[in-house]
C-alpha positions in Angstrom: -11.6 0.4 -25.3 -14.1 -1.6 -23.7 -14.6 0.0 -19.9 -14.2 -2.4 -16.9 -17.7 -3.3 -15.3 -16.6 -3.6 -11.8 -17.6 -0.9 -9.1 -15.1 1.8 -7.6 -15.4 5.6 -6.2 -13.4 7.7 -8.8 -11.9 11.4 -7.5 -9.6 13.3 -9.8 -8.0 16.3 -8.8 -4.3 18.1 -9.9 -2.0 17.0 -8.8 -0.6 19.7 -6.4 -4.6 19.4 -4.6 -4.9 15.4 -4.6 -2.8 15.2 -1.3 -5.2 17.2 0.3 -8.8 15.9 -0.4 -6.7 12.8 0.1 -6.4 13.7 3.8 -10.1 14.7 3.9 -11.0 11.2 3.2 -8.9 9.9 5.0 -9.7 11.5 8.0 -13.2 10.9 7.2 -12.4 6.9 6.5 -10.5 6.8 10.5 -13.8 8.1 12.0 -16.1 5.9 10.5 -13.9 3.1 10.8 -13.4 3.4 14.7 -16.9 3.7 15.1 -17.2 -0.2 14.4 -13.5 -1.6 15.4 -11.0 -0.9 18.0 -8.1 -0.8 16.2 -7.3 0.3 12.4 -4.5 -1.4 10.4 -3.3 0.5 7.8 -0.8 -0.6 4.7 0.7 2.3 3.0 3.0 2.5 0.2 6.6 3.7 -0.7 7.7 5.6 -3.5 6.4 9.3 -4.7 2.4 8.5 -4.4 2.0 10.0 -1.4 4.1 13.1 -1.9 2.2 16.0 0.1 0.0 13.7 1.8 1.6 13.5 5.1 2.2 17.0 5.8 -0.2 18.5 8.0 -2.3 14.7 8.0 -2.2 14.4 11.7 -4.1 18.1 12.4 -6.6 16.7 9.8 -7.3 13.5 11.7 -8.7 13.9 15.6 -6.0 13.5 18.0 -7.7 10.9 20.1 -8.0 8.5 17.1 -4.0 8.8 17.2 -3.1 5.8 19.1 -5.8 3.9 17.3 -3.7 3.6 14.2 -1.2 1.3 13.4 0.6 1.0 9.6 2.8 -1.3 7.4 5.0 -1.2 4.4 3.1 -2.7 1.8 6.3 -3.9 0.2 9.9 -3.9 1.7 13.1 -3.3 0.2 15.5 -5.4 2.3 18.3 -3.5 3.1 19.2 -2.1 6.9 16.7 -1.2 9.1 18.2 2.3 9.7 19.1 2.4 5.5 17.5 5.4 3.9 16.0 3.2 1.0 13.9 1.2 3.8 10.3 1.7 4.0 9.8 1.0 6.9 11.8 3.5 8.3 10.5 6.3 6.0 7.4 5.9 6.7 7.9 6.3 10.3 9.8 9.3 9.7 6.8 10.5 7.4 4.1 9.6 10.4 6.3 11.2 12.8 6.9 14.6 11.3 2.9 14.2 10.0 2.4 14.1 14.3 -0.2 11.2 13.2 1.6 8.0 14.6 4.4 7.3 17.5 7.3 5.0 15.4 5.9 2.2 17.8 2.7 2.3 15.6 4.7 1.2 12.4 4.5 -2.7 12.4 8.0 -3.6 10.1 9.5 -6.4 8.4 13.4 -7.0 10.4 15.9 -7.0 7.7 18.5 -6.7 9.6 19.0 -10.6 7.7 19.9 -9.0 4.5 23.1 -7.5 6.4 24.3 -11.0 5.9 23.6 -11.0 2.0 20.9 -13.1 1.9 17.2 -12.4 2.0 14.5 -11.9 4.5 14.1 -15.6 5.4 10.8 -17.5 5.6 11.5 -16.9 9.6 10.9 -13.7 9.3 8.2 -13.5 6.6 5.7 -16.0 9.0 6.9 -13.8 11.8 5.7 -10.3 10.3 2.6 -12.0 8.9 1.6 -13.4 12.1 2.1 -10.2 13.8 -0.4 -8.4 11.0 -2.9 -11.0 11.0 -3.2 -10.6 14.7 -3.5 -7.3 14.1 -6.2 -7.4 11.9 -7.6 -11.3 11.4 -10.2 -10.5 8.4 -8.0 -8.3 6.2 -6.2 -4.9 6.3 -8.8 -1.8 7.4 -6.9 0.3 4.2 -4.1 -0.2 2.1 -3.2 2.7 -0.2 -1.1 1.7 -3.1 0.9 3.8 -5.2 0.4 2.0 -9.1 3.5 2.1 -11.2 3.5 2.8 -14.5 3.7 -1.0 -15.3 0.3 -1.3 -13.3 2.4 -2.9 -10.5 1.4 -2.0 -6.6 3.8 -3.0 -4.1 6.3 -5.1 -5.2 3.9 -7.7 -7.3 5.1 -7.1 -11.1 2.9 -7.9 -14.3 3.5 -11.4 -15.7 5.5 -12.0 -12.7 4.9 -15.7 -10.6 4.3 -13.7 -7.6 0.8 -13.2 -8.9 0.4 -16.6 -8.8 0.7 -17.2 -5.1 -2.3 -18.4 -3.2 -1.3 -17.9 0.3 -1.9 -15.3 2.8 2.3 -15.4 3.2 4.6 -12.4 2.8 6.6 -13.2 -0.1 10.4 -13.1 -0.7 11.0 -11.0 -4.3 14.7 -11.6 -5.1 14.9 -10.5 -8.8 12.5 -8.0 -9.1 12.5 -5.5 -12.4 12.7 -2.2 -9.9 15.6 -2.1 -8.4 16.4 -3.1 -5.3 16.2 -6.7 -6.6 15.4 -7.7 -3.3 12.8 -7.2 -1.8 9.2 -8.4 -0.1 6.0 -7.9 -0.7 2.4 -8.4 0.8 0.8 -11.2 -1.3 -2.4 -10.6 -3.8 -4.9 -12.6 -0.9 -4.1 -9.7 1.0 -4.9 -7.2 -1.3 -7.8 -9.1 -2.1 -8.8 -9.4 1.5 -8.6 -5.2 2.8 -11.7 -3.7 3.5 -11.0 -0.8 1.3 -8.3 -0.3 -1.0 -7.4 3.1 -3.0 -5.1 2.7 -5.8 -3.4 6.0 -6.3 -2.4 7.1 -10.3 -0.6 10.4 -10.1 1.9 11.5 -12.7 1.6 11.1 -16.3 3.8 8.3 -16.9 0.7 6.4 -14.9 -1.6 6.9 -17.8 -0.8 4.0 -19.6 -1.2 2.1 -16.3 -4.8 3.8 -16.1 -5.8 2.9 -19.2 -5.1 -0.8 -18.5 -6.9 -0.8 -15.2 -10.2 0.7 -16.9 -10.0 -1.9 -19.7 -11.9 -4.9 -18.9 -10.1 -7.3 -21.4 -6.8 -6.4 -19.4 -6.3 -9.4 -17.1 -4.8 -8.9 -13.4 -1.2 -10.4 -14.9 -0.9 -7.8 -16.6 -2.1 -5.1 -14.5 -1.5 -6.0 -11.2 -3.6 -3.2 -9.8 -6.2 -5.2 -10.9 -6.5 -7.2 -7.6 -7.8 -4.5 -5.9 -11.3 -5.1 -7.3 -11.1 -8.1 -4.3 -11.3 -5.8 -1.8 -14.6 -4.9 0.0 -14.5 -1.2 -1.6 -11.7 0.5 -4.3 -11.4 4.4 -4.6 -9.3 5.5 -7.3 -7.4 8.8 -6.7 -5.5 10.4 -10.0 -4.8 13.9 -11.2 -4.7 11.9 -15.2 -7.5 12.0 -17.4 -10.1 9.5 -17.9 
């Protein structure tokens, strides 16, 4: 296997004690952050990456960075705002019971279109992009991305023409291999664009999806993980072997 040649941070811990140097750097990423900006936008990810992580994170972090935060979905499933497959509203309840974040601090896609059977239009889409650009004009602060074992993040498949989008436009997924078909998704110019992105590889049906990601002759369609190595700085976070 020839080795990627790129640059990233590598930490590998088990899994039961990734959560918590997780939260160490974390914390330690919100205080050197706020030293230079305001205001930290944050994209976090759905799914079982982050199991452990939350629990405890808002104790770790000072309290008077608190209302400094706000977070995204990276991807949305587009079903009901309130449904309990909506990742928007998890991770409000995860911030929430974490003490980290008031619900308020959770930008989120409205779905509430979907209700009608149809997807999130490209009204809403412009509208929740316009509302993170604001946010943050130059890129994300952090996204944290849980990889699949595909070497998907979010909801941008390998081989898939999502990859192919150019734009800086949330993008409407309406047959996508995981269910729910439907969904949204952040595009790869904003991955590309974050200030720091840590891809997260935890479980060992994710070792496959490591081994692509370290192997420079893997291109990014198939191993969408890959467009991380846009970002300004990648940490990798695993409890696999390397």
């Amino acid at each position: 296997m020839a080795l990627a040649s790129f640059s990233f941070e590598l930490h590998r811990a088990p899994s039961s004690d990734l959560p918590f140097f997780m939260q160490g750097a974390f914390a330690d990423f919100v205080s050197r952050s706020l030293q230079a900006r305001p205001l930290l936008l944050i994209g976090l990810p759905g799914g079982h990456s982050l199991d452990g992580f939350y629990g405890g994170l808002g104790k770790r972090v000072p309290s008077k960075a608190h209302p400094h935060l706000f977070f995204f979905p990276v991807d949305e499933r587009l079903v009901g705002m309130k449904d309990k497959e909506n990742n928007g509203q998890a991770l409000q309840n995860a911030l929430r019971s974490s003490k980290l974040a008031h619900p308020k601090q959770v930008l989120r896609l409205d779905t509430s279109v979907s209700k009608k059977g149809g997807l999130a239009g490209a009204r809403e889409l412009d509208a929740y992009g316009q509302v993170l650009h604001q946010m943050a004009p130059e890129g994300a602060d952090l996204l944290i991305l849980g990889v699949g074992p595909d070497g998907h993040v979010a909801s941008l498949f390998p081989k898939r023409k999502e990859l192919d989008e150019e734009g800086a436009d949330w993008l409407a997924v309406d047959d996508s291999p995981k269910p729910p078909a439907r969904r949204a998704t952040l595009p790869p110019a904003q991955i590309q664009s974050a200030r720091e992105v840590w891809l997260v590889f935890r479980g060992k049906e994710k070792q496959k999806a490591l081994v692509k990601f370290l192997d420079a002759s893997v291109p990014v369609r198939d191993c969408p993980a890959k467009l991380a190595l846009g970002a300004g700085r990648v940490v990798i976070w695993t409890d696999l072997q390397v």
